[in-house]
C-alpha positions, 0 to 999 in steps of 0.5 A: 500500500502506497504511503499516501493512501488512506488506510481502512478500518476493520473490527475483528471479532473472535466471540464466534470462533468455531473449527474449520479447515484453514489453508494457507497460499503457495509458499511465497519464497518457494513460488518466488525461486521457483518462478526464476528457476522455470523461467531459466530452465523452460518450465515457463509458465510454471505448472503450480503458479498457473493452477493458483487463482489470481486473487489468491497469490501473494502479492510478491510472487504477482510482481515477481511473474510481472519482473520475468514476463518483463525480461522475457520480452525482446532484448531490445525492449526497455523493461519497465519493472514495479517491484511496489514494496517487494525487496525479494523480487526487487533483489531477485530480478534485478540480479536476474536483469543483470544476466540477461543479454543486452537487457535493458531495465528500469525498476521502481518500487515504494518509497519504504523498498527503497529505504531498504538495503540493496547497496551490498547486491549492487556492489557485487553486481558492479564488481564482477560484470562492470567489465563485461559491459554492466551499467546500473544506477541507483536513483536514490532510490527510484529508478533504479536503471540497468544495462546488462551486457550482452556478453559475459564470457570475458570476465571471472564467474564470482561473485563476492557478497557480504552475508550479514545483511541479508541472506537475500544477496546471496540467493539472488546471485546463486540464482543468477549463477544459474542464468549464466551456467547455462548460457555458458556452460562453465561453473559460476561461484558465490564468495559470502563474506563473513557470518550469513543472516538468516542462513535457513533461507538460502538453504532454501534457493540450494534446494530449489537449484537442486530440484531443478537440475542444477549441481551445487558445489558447496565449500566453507562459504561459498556455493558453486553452480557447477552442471545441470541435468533437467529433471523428470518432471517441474517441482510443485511448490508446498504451502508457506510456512510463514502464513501457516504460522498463523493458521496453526495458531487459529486452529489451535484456538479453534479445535480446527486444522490447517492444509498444505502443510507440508513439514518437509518442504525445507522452508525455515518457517517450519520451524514453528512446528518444533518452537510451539513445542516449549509451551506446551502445544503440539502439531500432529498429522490428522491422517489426511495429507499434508494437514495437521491439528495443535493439541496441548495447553499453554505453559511456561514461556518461549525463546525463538531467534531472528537468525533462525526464523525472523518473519516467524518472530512477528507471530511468536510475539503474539503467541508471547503475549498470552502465555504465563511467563515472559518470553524472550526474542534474541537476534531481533536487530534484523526486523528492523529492515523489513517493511516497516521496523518490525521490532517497533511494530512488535514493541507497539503491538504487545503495548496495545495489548496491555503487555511490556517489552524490555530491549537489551541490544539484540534481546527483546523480552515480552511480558504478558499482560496479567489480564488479557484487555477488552479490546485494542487497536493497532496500526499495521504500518503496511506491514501484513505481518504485523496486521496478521500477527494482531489478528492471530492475538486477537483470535488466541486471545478473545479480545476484540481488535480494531486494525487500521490497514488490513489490506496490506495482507495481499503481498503475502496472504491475499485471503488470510481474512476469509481464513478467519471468517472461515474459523468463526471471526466477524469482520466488519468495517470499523469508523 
């Protein structure tokens, strides 16, 4: 949402909760590597993107199919590339305009996107390509233009990128090393320099190369695309384990399930399965496919990291604000770089609902209320992990929640709110 629209007002109501069968959207970081992937690889258009109604597509991996329809275009055509508040598409397609012969782009994006850090892909982009021809001026921050070379064979295959802002910089280049492996069929390396934030994620675009055919050479590092063999049928994309988050608690409080939950689909989200184990809960397989339900009673308080988990962080904390003993968060510095400061977003949030926070660098402690409150209001910022983290509070909670700024929920969970309905919660818009 463009920070000069006017934001609407929702009223959301748990007292009608009953058990229904929740099902989140395609995993938004599984669809977002697997669109690159099918469009290198000549799955295009992919098989599991196409099934998925358009309305119920997460915003980011709408912009992302847009980003590769767009270099698919002509190579003389200038592409014209909106990445509205996506920092993974925006990282992905740049990278992606980059390899492409004599590509030329143009990106735009909110003003939030463009308060982001990308300065650490850029460089690393200017330092291996530049000889090969690469143009690509920062707008500071909008346009963002790009001329890639049309030939890239004259320069060393590294790219060299420093892996303590995002794991993001690292997944992006791995994925351009695909690109340029299979236009010229010689190894392409990835050097990450110094510690690596957020490591489950590029784990995760290892196991999507991998799926697709190519040969990932690891060492102490860095991560070499070394071969590639087609594989004998398109991979399907799982669930995302970010929005199921979410879900799991919803059902929990609901006696209801979720679907599509797919525990080994190697998205670090999953991680809530085993977190929610230290308070008491426990996620068990229904029988039917890919569906789970929550059993147990809450207890104690939890501990969860920003560098195994951080868009897991967000939900954590409402879960927090309702257990009997305070929680802590640590590696919480990485949350401020999303799309809002979710570390304030976390902070206002657990203050709204009557409960404390205490930061100490990196450590953030929350402590419950000792009632829970009749009622509160929150602001999601545009942020649609913060106005999903204050609906999953209100619904494990019982109190009633006026939310200014709901619709942001689309960039990664376009039907979260009729999940909710689905579960018993009115929703009505508020004054």
């Amino acid at each position: 949402m463009s920070t000069t629209e006017k934001a609407s007002r929702i009223h959301v109501d748990p007292s009608g909760l009953r058990p229904a069968a929740l099902t989140p959207p395609v995993s938004k970081s599984d669809a977002q590597r697997a669109l690159v992937l099918g469009h290198l690889t000549g799955a295009w258009p992919l098989p599991s993107v196409q099934a998925e109604p358009d309305e119920d597509l997460p915003a980011d991996v709408r912009v992302l199919r847009r980003g590769v329809e767009a270099l698919r275009l002509p190579p003389d055509a200038v592409r014209d590339i909106d990445c509205a508040d996506g920092g993974a598409p925006f990282r992905i397609l740049v990278t992606q305009a980059a390899v492409t012969p004599g590509a030329q782009a143009r990106f735009t994006g909110t003003p939030r996107l463009g308060e982001r850090p990308h300065g650490a892909l850029f460089t690393s982009l200017r330092d291996a390509l530049t000889a090969a021809g690469l143009t690509l001026t920062d707008g500071a921050p909008w346009p963002v233009t790009l001329h890639a070379p049309r030939d890239t064979s004259n320069v060393t295959a590294v790219f060299r990128v420093p892996g303590s802002q995002s794991s993001q910089y690292a997944s992006s280049l791995l994925l351009g090393c695909a690109a340029l492996y299979l236009r010229e069929r010689r190894p392409w390396r990835v050097e990450i320099e110094g510690g690596l934030t957020s490591a489950g994620y590029l784990e995760l675009t290892l196991t999507w190369l991998r799926r697709f055919g190519f040969d990932i050479q690891a060492a102490p590092s860095s991560y070499t695309v070394a071969g590639y063999t087609a594989p004998a049928a398109v991979p399907t994309l799982p669930g995302d384990w970010s929005s199921l988050g979410y879900l799991l608690l919803v059902a929990w409080k609901t006696g209801g399930t979720v679907v599509r939950a797919d525990t080994g689909s190697a998205h670090p989200d999953d991680a809530i399965v085993r977190l929610i184990e230290q308070v008491g809960l426990r996620a068990v397989p229904t029988g039917e496919p890919f569906s789970l339900k929550v059993e147990g009673q809450l207890s104690g308080g939890l501990r969860a990291s920003g560098e195994e988990c951080p868009d897991l962080l967000p939900t954590l904390a409402a879960l927090a604000c309702v257990l009997p003993a305070p929680s802590t968060l640590t590696e919480v510095g990485i949350l401020r770089v999303k799309e809002s400061d979710r570390l304030e977003g976390i902070r206002t949030l657990v203050a709204a609902y009557g409960g404390t926070t205490e930061l100490e660098g990196e450590r953030l402690q929350i402590h419950p209320p000792r009632t829970p409150p009749s009622g509160f209001e929150m602001g999601s910022q545009g942020d649609h992990r913060l106005a999903m983290t204050a609906a999953t509070l209100c619904v494990l909670s019982g109190s009633p929640l006026t939310l200014t700024g709901p619709e942001c929920v689309e960039k990664s969970f376009p039907g979260f709110w009729r999940q909710l309905s689905r579960a018993g919660v009115r929703i009505t818009d508020a004054p």
